[in-house]
PAZAPA-4460 file (N, C-alpha, C; in steps of 0.05 Angstrom, whole numbers, plus 32768, in hexadecimal, padded with zeros to 4 digits):
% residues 122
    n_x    n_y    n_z   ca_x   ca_y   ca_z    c_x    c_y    c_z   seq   type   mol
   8010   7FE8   8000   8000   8000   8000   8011   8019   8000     1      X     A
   8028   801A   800D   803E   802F   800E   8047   8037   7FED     2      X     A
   8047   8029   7FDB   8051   802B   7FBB   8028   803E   7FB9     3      X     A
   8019   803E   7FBE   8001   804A   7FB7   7FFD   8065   7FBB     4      X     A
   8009   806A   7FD7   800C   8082   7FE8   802A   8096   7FE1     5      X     A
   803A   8084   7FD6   8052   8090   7FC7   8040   80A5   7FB0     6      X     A
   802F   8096   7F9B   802A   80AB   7F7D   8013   80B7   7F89     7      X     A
   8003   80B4   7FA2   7FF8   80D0   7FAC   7FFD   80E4   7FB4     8      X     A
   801F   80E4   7FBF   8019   80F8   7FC7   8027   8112   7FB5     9      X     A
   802C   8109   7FA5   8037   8122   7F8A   801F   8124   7F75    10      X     A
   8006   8139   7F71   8000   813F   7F5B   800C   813A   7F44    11      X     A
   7FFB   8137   7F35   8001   8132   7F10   800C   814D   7F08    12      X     A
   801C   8150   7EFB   8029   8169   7EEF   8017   816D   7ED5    13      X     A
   8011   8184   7EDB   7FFC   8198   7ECD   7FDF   818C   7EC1    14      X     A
   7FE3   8180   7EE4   7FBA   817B   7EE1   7FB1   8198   7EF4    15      X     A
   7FA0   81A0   7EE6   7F90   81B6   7EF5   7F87   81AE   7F11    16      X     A
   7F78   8199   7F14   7F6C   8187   7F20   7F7A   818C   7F3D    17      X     A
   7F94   8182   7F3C   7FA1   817B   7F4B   7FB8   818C   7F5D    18      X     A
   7FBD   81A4   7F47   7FBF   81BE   7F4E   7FB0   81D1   7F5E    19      X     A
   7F90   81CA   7F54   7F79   81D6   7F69   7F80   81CE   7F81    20      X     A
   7F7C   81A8   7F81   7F70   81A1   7FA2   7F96   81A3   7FB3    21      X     A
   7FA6   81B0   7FA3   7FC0   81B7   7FB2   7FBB   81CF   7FB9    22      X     A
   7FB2   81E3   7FAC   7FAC   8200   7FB2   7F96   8202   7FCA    23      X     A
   7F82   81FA   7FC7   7F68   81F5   7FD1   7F76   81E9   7FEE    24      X     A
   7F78   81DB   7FED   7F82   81CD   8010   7F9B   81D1   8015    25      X     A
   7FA9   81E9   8014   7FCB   81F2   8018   7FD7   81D8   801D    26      X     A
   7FD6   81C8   800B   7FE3   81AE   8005   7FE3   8197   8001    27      X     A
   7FCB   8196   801E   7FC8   8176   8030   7FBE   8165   801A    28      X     A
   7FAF   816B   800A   7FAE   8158   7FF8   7FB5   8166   7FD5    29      X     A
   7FC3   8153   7FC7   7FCD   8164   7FB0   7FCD   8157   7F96    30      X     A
   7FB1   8136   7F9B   7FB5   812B   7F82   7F98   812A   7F7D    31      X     A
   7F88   812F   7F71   7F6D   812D   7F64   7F68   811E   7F64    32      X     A
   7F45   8104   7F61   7F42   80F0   7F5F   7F45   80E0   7F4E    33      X     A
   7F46   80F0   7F37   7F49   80E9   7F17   7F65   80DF   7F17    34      X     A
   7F7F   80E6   7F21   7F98   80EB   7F1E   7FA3   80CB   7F39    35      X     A
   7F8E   80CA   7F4E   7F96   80B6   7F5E   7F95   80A2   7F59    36      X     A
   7F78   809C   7F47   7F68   8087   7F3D   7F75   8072   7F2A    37      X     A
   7F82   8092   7F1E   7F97   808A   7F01   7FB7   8078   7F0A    38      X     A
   7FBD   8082   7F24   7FD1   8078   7F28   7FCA   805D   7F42    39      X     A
   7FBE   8059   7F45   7FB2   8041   7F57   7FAD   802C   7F4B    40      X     A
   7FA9   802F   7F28   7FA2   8021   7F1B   7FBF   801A   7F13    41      X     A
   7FCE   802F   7F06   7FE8   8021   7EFE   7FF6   8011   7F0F    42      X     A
   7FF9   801C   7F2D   8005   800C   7F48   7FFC   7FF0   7F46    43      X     A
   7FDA   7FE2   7F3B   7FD3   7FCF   7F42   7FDC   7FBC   7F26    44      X     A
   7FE1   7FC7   7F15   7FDD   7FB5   7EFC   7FFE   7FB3   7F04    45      X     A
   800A   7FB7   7F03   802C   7FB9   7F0A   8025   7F9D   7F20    46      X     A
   8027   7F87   7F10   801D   7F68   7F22   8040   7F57   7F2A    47      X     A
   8053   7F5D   7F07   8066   7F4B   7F0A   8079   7F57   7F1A    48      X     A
   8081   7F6B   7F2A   8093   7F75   7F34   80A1   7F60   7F3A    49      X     A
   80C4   7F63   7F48   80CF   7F53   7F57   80CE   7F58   7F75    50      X     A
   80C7   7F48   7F88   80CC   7F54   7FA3   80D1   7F35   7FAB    51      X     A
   80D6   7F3B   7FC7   80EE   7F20   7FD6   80F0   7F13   7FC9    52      X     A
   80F4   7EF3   7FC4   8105   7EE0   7FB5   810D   7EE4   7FA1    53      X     A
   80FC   7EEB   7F85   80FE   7EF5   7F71   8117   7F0B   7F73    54      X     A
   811A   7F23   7F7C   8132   7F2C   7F80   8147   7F25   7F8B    55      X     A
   8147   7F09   7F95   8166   7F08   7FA4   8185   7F01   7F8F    56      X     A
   8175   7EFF   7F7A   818F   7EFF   7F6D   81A0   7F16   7F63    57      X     A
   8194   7F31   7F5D   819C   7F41   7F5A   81A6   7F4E   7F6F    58      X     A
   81A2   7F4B   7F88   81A5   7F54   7FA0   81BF   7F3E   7FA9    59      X     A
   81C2   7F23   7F9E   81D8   7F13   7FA7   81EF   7F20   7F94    60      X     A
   81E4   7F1D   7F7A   8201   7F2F   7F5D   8209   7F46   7F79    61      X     A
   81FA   7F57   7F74   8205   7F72   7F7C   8216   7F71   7F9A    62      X     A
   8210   7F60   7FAE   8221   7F5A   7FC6   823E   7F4D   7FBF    63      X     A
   8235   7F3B   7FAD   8255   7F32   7FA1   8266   7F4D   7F97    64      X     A
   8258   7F57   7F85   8265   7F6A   7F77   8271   7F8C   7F8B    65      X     A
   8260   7F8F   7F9D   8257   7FA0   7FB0   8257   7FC2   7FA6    66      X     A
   8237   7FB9   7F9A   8231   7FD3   7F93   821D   7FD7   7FAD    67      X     A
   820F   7FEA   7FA6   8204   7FFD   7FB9   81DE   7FF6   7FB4    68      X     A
   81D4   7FE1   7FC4   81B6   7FDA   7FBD   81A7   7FED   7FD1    69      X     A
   81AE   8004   7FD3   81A1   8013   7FE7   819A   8029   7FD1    70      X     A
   81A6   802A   7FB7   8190   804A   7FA9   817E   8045   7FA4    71      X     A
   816F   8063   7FA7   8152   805D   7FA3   814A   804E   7F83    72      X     A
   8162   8059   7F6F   8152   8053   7F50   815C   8030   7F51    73      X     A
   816F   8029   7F5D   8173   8010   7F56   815E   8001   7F69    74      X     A
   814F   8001   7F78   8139   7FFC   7F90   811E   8002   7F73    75      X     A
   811E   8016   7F70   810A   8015   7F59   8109   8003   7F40    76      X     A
   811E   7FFE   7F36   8123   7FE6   7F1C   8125   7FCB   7F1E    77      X     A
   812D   7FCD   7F41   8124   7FAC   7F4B   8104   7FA2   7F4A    78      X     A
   80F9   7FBB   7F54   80DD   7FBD   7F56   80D4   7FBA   7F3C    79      X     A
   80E3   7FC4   7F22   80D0   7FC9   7F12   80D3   7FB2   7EFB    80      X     A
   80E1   7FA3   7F01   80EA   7F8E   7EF0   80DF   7F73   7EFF    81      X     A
   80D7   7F63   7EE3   80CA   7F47   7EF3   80E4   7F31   7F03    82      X     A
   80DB   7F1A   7F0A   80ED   7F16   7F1B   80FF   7F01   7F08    83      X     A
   80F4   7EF6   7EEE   80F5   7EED   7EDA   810D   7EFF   7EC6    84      X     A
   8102   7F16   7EC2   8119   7F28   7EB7   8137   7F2B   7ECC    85      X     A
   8139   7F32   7EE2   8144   7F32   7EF9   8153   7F16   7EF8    86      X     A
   814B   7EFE   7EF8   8164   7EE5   7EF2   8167   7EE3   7ED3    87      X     A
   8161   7EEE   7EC3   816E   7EF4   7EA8   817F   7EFD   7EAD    88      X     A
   817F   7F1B   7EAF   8191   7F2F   7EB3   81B0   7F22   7EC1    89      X     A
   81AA   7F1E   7EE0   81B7   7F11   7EEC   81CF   7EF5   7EDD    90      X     A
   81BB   7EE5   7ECC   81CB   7ED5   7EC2   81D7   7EDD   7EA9    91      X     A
   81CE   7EF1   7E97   81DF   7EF5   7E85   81FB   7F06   7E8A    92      X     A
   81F9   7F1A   7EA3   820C   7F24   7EB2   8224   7F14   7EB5    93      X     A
   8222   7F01   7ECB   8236   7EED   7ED3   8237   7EDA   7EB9    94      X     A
   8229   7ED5   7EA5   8238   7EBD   7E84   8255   7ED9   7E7F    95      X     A
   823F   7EF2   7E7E   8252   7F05   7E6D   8272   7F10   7E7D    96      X     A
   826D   7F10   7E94   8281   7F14   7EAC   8293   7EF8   7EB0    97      X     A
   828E   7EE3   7EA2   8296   7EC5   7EB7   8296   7ECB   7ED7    98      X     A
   8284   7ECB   7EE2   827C   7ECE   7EF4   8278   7EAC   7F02    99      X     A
   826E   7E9D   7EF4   826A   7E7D   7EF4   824F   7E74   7F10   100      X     A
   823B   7E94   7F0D   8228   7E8B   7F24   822B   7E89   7F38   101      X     A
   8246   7EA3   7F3C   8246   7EB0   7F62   8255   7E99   7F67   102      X     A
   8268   7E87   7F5C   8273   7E70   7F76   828A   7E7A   7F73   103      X     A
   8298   7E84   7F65   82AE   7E91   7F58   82AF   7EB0   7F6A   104      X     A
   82C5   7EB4   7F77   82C8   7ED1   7F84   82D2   7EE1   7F69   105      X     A
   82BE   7EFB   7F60   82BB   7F09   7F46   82CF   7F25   7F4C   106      X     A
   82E1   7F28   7F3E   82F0   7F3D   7F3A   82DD   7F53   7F34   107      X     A
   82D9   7F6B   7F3D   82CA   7F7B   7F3A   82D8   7F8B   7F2C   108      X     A
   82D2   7F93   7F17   82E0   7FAE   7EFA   82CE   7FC3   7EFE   109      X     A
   82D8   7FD8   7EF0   82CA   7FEE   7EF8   82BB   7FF1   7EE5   110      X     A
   82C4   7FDE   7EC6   82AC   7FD3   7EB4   8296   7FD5   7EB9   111      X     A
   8299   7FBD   7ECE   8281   7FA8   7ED4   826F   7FBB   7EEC   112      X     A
   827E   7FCC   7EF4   826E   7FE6   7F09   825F   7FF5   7EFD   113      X     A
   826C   8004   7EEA   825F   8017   7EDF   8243   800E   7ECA   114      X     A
   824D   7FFC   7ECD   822C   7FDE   7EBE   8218   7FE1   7ECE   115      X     A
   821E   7FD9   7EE3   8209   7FDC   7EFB   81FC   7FFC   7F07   116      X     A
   820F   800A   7F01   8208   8024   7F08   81F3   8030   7EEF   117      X     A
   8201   802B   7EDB   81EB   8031   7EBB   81D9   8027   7EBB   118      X     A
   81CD   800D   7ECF   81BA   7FFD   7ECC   81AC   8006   7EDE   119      X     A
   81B5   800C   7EF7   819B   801E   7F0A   819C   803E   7F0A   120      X     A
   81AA   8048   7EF2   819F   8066   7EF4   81B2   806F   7F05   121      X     A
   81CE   8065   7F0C   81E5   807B   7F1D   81F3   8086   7F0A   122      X     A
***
């Protein structure tokens, strides 16, 4: 429910709508019904996300590698990617790295960093 209450509480950029009920109630509320409805609906159809198991592999790559799973955009691409895409990803990574599936301690390049950083938006 917290991902619902996230796209409420920013109005739609240049809905009138939503500009009013921000003007109109010096803030407290600042997204129109039309504008909530709209995004309650995208929140719900958004079905394949990855969350726990489904993400542990990209979360195990990145501990090997030790990037940083605490930004917000890489926290968002985990989220926004199925968990299906997420062990793709993961496995074409380590064929392309010889990585040999994490049993292998992986030399970290700044290659193979700046991969991961391009991939979550650093």
């Amino acid at each position: 429910m917290k991902r619902f209450t996230e796209y409420l509480n920013e109005g739609t950029k240049g809905c009138s709508d939503c500009e009013y009920m921000k003007d109109e109630t010096d803030g407290e509320i600042d997204t129109c019904d039309e504008c909530a409805a709209e995004e309650r609906a995208k929140a719900r159809a958004k079905t394949n996300e990855a969350v726990g198991d489904s993400a542990e592999p990209i979360y195990d790559l990145c501990d090997e590698l030790g990037c940083d799973t605490d930004h917000p955009v890489f926290a968002e691409l985990v989220r926004y990617l199925s968990g299906d895409q997420i062990e793709d990803f993961v496995a074409d990574f380590r064929r392309h790295n010889d990585m040999n599936g994490g049993m292998e301690e992986a030399a970290t390049s700044d290659k193979e960093l700046d991969y991961l950083r391009k991939l979550a938006g650093m």
